[in-house]
C-alpha positions as CSV (number, residue, x, y, z in Angstrom):
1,X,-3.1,11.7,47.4
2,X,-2.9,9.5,44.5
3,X,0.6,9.6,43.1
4,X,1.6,8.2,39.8
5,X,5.0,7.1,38.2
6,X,7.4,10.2,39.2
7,X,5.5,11.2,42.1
8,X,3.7,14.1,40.3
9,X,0.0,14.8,42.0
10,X,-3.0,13.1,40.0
11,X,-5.7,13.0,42.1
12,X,-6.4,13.7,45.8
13,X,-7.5,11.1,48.3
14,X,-6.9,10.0,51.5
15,X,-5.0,6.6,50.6
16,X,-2.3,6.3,47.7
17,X,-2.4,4.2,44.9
18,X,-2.3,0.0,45.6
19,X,0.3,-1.8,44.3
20,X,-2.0,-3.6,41.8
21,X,-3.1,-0.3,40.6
22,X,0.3,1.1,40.5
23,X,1.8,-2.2,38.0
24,X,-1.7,-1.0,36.2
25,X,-0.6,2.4,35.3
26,X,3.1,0.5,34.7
27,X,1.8,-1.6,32.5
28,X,-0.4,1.2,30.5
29,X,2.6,2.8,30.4
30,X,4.4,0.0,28.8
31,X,1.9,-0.5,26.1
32,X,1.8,3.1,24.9
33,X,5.4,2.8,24.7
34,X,5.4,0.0,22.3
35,X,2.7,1.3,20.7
36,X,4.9,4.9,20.0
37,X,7.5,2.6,18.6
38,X,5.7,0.3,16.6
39,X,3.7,4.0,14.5
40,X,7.3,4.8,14.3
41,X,8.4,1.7,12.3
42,X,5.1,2.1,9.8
43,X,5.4,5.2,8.5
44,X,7.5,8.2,9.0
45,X,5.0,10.6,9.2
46,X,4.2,8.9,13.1
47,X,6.8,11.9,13.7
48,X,4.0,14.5,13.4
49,X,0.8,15.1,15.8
50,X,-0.2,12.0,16.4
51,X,3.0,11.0,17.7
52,X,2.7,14.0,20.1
53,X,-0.9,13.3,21.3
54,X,0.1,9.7,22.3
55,X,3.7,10.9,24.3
56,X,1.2,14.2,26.0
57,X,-0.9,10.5,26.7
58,X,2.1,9.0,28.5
59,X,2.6,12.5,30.1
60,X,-0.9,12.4,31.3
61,X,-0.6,9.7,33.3
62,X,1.4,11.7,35.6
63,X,-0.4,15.0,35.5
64,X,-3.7,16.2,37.6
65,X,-7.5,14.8,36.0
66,X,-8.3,17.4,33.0
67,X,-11.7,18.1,32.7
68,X,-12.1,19.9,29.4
69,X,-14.8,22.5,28.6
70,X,-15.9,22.1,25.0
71,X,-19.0,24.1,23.1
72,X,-19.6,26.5,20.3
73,X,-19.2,30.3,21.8
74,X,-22.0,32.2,23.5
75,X,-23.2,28.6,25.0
76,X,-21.9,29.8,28.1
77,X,-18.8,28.3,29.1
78,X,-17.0,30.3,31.0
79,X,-19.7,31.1,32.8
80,X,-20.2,27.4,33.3
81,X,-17.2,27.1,34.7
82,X,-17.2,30.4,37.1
83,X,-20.8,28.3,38.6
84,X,-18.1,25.2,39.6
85,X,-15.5,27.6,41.2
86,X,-18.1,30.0,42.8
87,X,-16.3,33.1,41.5
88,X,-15.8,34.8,38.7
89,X,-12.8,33.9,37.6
90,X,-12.7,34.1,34.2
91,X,-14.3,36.9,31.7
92,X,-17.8,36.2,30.2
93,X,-19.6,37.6,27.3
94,X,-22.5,37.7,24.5
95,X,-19.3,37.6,22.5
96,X,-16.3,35.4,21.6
97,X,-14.8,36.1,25.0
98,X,-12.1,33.1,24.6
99,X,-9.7,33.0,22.3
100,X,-7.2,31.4,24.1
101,X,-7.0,27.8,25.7
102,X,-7.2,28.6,29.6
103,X,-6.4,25.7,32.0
104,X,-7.3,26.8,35.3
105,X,-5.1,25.4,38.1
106,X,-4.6,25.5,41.9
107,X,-2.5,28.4,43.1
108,X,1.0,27.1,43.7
109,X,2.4,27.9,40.4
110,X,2.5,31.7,38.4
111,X,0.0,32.5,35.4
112,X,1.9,32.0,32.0
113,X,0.9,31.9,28.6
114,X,2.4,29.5,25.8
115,X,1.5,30.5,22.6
116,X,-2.4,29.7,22.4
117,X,-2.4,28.2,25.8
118,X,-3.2,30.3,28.8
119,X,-2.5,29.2,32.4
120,X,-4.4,30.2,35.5
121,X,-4.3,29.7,39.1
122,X,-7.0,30.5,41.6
123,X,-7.5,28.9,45.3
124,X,-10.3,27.0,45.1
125,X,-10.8,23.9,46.4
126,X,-12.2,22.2,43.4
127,X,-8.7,23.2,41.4
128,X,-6.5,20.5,43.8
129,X,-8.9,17.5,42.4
130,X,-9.4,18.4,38.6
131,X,-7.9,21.0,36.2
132,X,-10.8,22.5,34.4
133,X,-9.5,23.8,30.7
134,X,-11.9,26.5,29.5
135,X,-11.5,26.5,25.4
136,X,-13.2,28.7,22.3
137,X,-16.1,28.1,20.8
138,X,-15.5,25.6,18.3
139,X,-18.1,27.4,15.7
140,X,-16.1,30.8,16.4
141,X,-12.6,30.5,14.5
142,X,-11.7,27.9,12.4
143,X,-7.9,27.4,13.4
144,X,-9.4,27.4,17.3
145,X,-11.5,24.5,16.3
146,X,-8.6,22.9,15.0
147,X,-6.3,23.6,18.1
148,X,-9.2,22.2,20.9
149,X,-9.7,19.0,18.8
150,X,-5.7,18.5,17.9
151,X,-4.2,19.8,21.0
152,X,-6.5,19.3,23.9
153,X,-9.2,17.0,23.6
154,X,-7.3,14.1,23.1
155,X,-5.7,15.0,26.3
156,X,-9.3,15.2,28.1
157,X,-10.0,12.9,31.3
158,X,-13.4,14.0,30.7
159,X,-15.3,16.1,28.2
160,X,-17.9,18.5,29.8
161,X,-19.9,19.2,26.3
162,X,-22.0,22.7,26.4
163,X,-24.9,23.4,24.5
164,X,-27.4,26.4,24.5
165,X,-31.0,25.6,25.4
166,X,-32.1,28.2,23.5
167,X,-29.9,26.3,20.0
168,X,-29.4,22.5,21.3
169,X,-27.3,20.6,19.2
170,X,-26.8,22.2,16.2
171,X,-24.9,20.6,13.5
172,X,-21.9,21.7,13.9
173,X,-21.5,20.5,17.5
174,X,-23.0,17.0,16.3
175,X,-20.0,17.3,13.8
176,X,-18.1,18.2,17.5
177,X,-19.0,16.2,19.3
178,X,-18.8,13.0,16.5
179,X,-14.8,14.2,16.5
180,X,-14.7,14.0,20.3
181,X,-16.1,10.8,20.3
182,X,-13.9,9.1,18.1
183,X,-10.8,9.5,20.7
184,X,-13.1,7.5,22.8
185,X,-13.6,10.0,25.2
186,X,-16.2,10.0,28.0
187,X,-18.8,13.4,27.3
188,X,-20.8,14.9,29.6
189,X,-23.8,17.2,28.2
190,X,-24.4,20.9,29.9
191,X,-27.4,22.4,28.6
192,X,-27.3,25.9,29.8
193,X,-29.7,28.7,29.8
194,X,-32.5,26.7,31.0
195,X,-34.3,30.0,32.1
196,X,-34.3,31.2,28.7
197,X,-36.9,28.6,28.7
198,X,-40.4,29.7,29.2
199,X,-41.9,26.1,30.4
200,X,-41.3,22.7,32.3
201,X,-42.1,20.8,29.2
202,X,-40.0,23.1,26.9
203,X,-36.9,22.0,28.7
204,X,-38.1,18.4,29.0
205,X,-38.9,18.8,25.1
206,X,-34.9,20.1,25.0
207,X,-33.4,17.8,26.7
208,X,-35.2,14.5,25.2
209,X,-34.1,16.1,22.1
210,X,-30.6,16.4,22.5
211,X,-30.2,12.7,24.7
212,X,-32.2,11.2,21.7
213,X,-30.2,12.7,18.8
214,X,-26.9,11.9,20.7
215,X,-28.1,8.2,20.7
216,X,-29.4,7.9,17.3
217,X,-26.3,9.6,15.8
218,X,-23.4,9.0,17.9
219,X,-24.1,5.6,19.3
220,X,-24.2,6.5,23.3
221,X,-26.7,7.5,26.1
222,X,-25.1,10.6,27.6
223,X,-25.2,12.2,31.0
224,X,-27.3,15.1,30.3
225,X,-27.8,17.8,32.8
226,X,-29.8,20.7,32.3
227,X,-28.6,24.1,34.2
228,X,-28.5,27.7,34.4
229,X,-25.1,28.7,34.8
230,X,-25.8,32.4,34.7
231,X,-28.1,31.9,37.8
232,X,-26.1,29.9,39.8
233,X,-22.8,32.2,39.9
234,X,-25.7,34.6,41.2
235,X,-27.0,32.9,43.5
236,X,-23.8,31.2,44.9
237,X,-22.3,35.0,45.1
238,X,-25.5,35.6,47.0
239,X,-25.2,32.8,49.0
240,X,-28.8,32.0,48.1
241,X,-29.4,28.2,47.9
242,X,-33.0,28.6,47.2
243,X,-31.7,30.5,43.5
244,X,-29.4,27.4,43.5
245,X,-31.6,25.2,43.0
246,X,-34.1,26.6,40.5
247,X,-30.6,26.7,38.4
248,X,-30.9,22.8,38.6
249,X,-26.9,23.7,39.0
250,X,-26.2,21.3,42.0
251,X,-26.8,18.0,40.0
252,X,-24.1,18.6,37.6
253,X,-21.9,20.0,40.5
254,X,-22.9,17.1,42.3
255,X,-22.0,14.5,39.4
256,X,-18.5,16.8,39.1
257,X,-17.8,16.3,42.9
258,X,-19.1,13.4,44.3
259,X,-19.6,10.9,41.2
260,X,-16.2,11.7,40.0
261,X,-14.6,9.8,43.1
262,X,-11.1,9.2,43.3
263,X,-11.8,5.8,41.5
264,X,-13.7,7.2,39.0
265,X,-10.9,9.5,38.5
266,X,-8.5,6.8,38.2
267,X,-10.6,4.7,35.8
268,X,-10.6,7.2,33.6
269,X,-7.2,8.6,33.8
270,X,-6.3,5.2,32.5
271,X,-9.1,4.8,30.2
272,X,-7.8,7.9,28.6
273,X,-4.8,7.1,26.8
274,X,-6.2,3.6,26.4
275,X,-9.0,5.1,24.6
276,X,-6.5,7.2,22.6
277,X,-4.1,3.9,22.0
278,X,-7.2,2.5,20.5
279,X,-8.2,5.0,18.4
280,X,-4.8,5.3,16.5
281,X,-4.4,1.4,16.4
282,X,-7.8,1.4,14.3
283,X,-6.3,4.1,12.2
284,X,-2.9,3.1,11.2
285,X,-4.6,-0.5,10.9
286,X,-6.6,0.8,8.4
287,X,-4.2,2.5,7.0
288,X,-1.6,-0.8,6.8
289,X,-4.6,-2.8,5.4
290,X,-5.0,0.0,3.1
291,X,-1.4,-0.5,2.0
292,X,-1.4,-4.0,1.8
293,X,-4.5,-3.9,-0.2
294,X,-2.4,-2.1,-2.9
295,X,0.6,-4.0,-2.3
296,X,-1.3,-7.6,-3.0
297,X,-2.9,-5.7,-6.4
298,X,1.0,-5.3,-6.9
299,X,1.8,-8.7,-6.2
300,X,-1.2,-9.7,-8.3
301,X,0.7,-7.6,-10.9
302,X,4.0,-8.8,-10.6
303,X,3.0,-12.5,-10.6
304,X,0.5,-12.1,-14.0
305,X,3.6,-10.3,-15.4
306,X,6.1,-13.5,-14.2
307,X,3.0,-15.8,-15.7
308,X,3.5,-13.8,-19.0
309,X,6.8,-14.3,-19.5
310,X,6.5,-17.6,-18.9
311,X,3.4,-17.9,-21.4
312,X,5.7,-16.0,-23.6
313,X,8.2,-18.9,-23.4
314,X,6.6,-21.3,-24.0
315,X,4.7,-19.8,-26.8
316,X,7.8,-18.8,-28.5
317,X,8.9,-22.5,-28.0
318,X,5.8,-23.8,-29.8
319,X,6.1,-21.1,-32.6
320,X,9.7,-21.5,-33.4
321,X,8.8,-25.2,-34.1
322,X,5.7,-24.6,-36.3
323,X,8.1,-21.5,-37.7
324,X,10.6,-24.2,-38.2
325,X,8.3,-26.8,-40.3
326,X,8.3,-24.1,-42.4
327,X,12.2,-24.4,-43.2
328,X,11.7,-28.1,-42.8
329,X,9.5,-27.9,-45.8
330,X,12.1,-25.7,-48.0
331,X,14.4,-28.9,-47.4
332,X,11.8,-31.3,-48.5
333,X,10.9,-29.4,-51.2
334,X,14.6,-29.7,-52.5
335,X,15.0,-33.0,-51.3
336,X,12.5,-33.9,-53.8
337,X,13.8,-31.9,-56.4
338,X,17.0,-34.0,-55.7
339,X,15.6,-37.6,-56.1
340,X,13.6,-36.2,-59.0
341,X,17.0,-35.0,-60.8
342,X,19.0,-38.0,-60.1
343,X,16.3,-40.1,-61.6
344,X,16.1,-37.9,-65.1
345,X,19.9,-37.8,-65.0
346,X,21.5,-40.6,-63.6
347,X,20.9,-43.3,-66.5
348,X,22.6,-44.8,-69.7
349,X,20.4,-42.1,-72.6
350,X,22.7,-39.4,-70.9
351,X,25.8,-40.9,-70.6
352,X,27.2,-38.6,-72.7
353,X,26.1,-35.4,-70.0
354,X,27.3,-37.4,-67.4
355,X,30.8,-37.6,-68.7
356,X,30.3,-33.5,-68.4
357,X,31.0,-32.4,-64.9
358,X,30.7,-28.7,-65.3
359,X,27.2,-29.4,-66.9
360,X,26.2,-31.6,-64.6
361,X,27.0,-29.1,-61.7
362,X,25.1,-26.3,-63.7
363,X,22.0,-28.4,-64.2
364,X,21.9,-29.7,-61.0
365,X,22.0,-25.9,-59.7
366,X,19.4,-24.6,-61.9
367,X,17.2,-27.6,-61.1
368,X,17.5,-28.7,-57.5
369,X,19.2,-26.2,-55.9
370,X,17.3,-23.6,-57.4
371,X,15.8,-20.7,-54.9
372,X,17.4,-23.1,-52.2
373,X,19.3,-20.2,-50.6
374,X,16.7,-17.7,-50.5
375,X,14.1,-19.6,-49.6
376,X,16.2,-20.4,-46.5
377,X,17.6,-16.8,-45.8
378,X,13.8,-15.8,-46.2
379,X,12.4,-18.1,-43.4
380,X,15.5,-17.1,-40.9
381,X,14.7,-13.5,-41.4
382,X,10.8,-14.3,-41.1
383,X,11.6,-16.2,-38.0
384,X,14.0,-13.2,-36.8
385,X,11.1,-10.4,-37.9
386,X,8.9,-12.7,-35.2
387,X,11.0,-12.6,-32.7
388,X,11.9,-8.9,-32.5
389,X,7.7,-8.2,-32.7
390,X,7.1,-10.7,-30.2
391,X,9.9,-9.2,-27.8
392,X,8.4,-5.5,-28.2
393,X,4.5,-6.8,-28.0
394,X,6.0,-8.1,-24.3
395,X,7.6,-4.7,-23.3
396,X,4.3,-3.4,-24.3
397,X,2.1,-5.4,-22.3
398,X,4.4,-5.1,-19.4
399,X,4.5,-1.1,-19.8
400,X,0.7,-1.0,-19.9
401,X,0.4,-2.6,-16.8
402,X,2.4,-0.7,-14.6
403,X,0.7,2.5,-16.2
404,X,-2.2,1.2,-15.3
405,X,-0.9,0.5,-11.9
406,X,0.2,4.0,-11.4
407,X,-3.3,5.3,-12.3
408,X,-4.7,2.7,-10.0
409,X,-2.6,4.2,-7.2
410,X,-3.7,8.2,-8.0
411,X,-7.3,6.8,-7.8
412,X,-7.2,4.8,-4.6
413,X,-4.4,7.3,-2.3
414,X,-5.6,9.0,0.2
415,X,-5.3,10.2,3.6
416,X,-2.5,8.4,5.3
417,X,-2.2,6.7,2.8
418,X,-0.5,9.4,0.9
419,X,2.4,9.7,3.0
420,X,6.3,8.4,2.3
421,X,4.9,5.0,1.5
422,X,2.9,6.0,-1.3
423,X,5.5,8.6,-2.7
424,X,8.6,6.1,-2.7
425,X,5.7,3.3,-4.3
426,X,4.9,6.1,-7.1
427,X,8.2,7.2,-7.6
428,X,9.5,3.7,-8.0
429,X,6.7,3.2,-10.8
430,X,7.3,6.1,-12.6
431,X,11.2,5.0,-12.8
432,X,10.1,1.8,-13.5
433,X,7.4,2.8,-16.0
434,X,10.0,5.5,-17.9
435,X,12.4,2.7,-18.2
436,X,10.1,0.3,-20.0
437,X,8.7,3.4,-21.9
438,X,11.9,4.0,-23.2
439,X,12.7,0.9,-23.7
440,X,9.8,0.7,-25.9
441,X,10.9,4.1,-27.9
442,X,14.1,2.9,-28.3
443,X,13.3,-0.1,-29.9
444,X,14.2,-0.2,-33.5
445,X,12.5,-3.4,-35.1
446,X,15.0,-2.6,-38.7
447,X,18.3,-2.2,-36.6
448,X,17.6,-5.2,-34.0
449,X,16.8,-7.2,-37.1
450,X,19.5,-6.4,-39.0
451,X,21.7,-7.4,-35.2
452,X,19.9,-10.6,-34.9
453,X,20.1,-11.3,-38.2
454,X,24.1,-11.5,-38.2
455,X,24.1,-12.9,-34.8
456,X,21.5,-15.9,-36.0
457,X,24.1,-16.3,-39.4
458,X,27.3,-16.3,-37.4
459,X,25.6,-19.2,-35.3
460,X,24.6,-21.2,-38.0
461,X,28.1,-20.1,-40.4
462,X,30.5,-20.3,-37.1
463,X,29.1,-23.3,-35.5
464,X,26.7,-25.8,-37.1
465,X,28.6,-25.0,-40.8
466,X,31.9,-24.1,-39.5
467,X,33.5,-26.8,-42.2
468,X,32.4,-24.4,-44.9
469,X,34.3,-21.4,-43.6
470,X,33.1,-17.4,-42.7
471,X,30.9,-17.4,-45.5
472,X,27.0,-16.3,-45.9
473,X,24.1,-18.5,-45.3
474,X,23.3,-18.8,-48.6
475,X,26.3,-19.9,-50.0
476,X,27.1,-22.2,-47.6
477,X,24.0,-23.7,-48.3
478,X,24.8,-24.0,-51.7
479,X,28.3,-25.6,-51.1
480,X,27.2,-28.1,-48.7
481,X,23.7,-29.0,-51.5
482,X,26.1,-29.0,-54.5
483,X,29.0,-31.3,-52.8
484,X,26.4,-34.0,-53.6
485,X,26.6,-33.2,-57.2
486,X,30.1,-33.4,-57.5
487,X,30.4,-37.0,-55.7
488,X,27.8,-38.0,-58.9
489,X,30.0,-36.6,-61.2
490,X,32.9,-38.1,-59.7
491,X,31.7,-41.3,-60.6
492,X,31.9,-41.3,-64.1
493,X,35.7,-42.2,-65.4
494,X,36.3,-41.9,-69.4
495,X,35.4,-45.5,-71.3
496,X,34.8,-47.2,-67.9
497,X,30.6,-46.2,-68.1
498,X,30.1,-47.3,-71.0
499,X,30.6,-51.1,-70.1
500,X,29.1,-51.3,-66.8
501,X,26.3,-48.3,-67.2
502,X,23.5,-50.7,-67.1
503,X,24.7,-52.1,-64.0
504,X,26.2,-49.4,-61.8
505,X,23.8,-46.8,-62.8
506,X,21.0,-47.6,-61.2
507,X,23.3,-48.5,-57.9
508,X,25.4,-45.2,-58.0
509,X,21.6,-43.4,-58.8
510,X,20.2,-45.1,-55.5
511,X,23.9,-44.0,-53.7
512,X,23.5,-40.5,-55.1
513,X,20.0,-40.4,-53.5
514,X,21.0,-41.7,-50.1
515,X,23.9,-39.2,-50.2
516,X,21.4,-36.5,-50.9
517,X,18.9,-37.1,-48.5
518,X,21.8,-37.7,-45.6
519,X,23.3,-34.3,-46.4
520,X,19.8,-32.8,-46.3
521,X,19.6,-34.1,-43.0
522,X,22.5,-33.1,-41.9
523,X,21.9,-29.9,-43.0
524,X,18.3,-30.0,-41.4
525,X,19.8,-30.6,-38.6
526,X,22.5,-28.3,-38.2
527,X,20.4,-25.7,-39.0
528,X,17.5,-26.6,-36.3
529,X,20.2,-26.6,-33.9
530,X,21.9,-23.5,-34.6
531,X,18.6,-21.5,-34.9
532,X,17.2,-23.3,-31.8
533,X,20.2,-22.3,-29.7
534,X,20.5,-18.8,-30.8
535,X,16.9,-17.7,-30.9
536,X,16.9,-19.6,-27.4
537,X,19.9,-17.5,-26.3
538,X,17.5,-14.2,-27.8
539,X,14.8,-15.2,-25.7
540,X,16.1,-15.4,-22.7
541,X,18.1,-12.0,-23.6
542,X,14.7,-10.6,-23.9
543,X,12.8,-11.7,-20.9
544,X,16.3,-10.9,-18.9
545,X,15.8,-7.4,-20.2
546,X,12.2,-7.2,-18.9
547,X,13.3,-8.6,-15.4
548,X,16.0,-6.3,-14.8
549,X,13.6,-3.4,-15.9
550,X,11.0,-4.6,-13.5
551,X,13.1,-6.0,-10.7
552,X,13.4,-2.6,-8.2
553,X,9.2,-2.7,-8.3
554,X,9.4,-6.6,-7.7
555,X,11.9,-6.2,-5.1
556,X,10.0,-3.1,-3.5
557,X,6.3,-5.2,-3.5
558,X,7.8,-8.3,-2.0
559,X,9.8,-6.3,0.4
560,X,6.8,-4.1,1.2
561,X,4.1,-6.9,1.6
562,X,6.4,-8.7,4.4
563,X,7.3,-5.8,6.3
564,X,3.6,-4.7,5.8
565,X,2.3,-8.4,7.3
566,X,4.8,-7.6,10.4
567,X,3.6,-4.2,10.7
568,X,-0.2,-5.4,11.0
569,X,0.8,-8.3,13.1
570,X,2.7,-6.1,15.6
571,X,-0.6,-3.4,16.0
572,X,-2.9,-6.7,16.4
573,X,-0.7,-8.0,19.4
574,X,-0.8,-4.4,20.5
575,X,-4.4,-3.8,20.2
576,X,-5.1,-7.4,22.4
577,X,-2.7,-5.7,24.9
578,X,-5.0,-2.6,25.0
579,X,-8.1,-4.4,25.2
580,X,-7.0,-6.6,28.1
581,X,-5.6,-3.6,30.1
582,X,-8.6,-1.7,29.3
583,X,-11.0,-4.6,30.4
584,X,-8.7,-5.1,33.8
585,X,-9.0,-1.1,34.4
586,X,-13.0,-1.4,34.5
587,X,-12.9,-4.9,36.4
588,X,-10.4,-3.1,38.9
589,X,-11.8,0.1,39.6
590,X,-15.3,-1.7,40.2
591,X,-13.3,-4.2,42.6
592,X,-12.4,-1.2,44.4
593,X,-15.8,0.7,44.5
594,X,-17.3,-2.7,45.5
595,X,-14.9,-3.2,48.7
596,X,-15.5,0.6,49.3
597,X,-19.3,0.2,49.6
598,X,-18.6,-3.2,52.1
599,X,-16.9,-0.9,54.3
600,X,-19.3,2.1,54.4
């Protein structure tokens, strides 16, 4: 007897299993293990059925060959299976006569029933080989349908597949036998009720049919037998071989018995969960690269949003100076003005104004400074007005694409892919989203102006003009344009002009000008580098704010693509494992059919 891991029974046999076979099944064992834990570290959900259909894998390895009886009802299963025991042993019908999953066992052990699963022992000889699992007919109730394909034919050594001769292959067993198939299960094909057939080349007509559409649509060349199951329960009751044979019931018996040899057996009781390994590495590979797939549009996302903020550096940078050429020409502009009013003032036909400081002062007010003020508080608040559009156009451009993100997720989820990964991802986008949204709704251009607008003239007022005092831009523009005016005044002294005017005039005019165009600099300056600073300090406020908003999505896509990478990297090294073992199972089992043929 064949005896695997715990000692439980497998399959019978004179010999028990080699030592390389046994570090085979160990090392089957081993994979399917890792393979448990690595579905347990991609998505939560591995807790469900497909968690439980690869541990009933492990427990298969140590349970008896299950040969599972699949077909829509009325093909004759039961009655199938009654042909391979020789006895009637369980109830057959024109009717759904199964409704229950019935595993038929070797006596040793009571009858029990477990919710949709019915057990059954009989002493039969075939029963201490192979358990033979008789199910509903899969075209009969849907929830049974669901239970056979779910539940037990993952579980399957061996698929016997029944069809009707008189209905071969009808769609919904193609559908079937399609599911079957992709657990990488090994099918067998019954076609019963052959003697509903009238003539040799109607069933050679059936059969071609069903071994050529099985082919064509599911990729394989089956074993296909043709029998009569009702007439060979008859004629084994009867004990009359002749009737036996017109059934054409002994080939498949045969094929059950004698081609299903204890290393047959083994090859595919280790074929199975390897089958069943492979089938969930392809799925939860697709679904990783399905997640990745997103996850890299996400990336793609957060690094166009990164490249955007850094555009929008730099083209704030490049504004603010073009912005600022604009100031720069309001201080040329009176620079000019300057030069232009020393020259009309400064000389000996108004030597009498001169002598008038007040005037002077006025004149040089009205003339030079003129609009000066304005013209500068105008330009800062344009340059402030900028700034505050430019910061919501960014929040908008970053909201729209994480909107579009989210509907870019509803379109593409699916399947597995709609599980805690894609909840916590749309979740974290709709925070994420609502926070930029907000953001948006809460901006007030007229109120952030009016903030930046104090915070740009306490810059410029605190720091670049501090000598002036906590006044307002304006007028500390004005004090620090008109201080100019009151060194020219300064220089005239009662009597003392009149006898020098012709020569100190023009020096004291070219003095007054230097002065004027050194204090416009200054000024220039001092202003450049307040604004620069502050509306530098702004910007950086503002693409702060956008980070921090957008940091739990960067954080999750960064965090997500790595473990993702792992994820896939771990089921690749997994699925080499599988197709190595499954490689050395086949080279194996044909080692040992090979020796056995030496010795017979």
């Amino acid at each position: 007897m064949w005896a695997l891991g715990l000692g439980y029974p497998v399959m019978v046999t004179e010999s028990v299993l080699s030592s390389e076979q046994a570090a085979l099944v160990g090392d089957v064992r081993a994979v399917l293990q890792d393979l448990r834990t690595a579905l347990a570290r991609i998505s939560a959900e591995t807790g469900n059925e497909d968690e439980r259909i690869l541990q009933r894998s492990l427990q298969q390895l140590e349970d008896f060959f299950l040969l599972v009886v699949v077909g829509e009802f009325n093909a004759g299963k039961s009655a199938l299976i009654n042909a391979l025991l020789g006895e009637r042993v369980l109830t057959e019908g024109v009717t759904p006569t199964t409704t229950d999953v019935q595993v038929l066992r070797h006596t040793g052990q009571a009858d029990a029933s477990v919710g949709d699963v019915r057990t059954i022992s009989a002493a039969n000889p075939l029963l201490r080989d192979i358990h033979l699992v008789d199910t509903p007919g899969t075209n009969a109730i849907a929830r049974d349908h669901e239970l056979i394909t779910r539940r037990f034919v993952p579980r399957a050594d061996l698929v016997l597949f029944v069809t009707s001769a008189d209905r071969p292959f009808t769609e919904s067993e193609r559908q079937f036998m399609q599911q079957i198939r992709e657990w990488g299960k090994k099918v067998v094909i019954a076609i019963n009720k052959v003697d509903l057939l009238t003539s040799t080349a109607d069933l050679d007509h059936v059969v071609a049919f069903v071994r050529d559409n099985v082919r064509a649509l599911l990729g394989f060349t089956p074993e296909v037998f043709a029998v009569s199951a009702r007439q060979a329960i008859q004629a084994k009751l009867a004990q009359d071989d002749e009737a036996l044979d017109v059934s054409r019931f002994p080939a498949l018996e045969h094929y059950i018995l004698t081609t299903l040899t204890d290393v047959e057996r083994f090859r595919l009781k280790l074929l199975n969960p390897l089958g069943i390994g492979g089938r969930l590495i392809e799925a939860y590979s697709a679904t990783l690269s399905a997640r990745l797939e997103l996850v890299r549009d996400d990336a793609a996302t957060v690094e166009t949003i990164r490249t955007q903020l850094t555009g929008y550096r730099q083209e704030m940078a490049r504004s603010f100076q073009l912005r600022m050429s604009d100031l720069d020409k309001v201080l040329h502009e009176f620079e000019n003005r300057g030069d232009q009013f020393f020259e009309d003032t400064v000389r000996v036909g108004r030597l009498f104004d001169l002598m008038n400081a007040s005037r002077i002062r006025l004149e040089f007010e009205e003339r030079v400074i003129a609009d000066l003020p304005d013209e500068v508080r105008t330009r800062v608040e344009e340059l402030i007005d900028w700034l505050v559009a430019s910061e919501l156009q960014q929040w908008s451009e970053v909201q729209q694409r994480l909107s579009q993100r989210r509907s870019d997720t509803a379109e593409r989820v699916a399947g597995r892919l709609a599980g805690g990964f894609a909840y916590d991802r749309g979740r974290l986008l709709d925070t994420v989203g609502k926070q930029t949204q907000d953001a948006l709704e809460a901006q007030d251009q007229h109120a952030e102006a009016a903030r930046m607008a104090v915070s740009v003239q306490g810059a410029i007022t605190s720091a670049a003009l501090i000598e002036v005092g906590a006044v307002g831009l304006g007028t500390a523009v004005t004090l620090l344009a008109t201080s100019t005016a009151a060194d020219v005044t300064g220089i005239v002294a009662a009597g003392a002009l009149a006898a020098v005017g012709f020569v100190v005039l023009p020096r004291r005019r070219r003095t007054a000008k230097r002065e004027l165009h050194g204090r416009v600099a200054q000024l220039r300056e001092r202003l450049t580098g307040a604004l620069g600073n502050q509306f530098q300090r702004e910007i950086d406020r503002s693409v702060r704010r956008i980070e921090d908003a957008i940091a739990p999505y960067v954080q999750f896509v960064e965090g997500e693509r790595a473990k993702l990478s792992a994820r896939q990297q771990e089921l690749s090294e997994i699925r080499t494992r599988v197709t190595q073992l499954t490689v050395t199972v086949e080279t194996t089992s044909s080692k040992v059919t090979a020796d056995a043929d030496i010795d017979t």
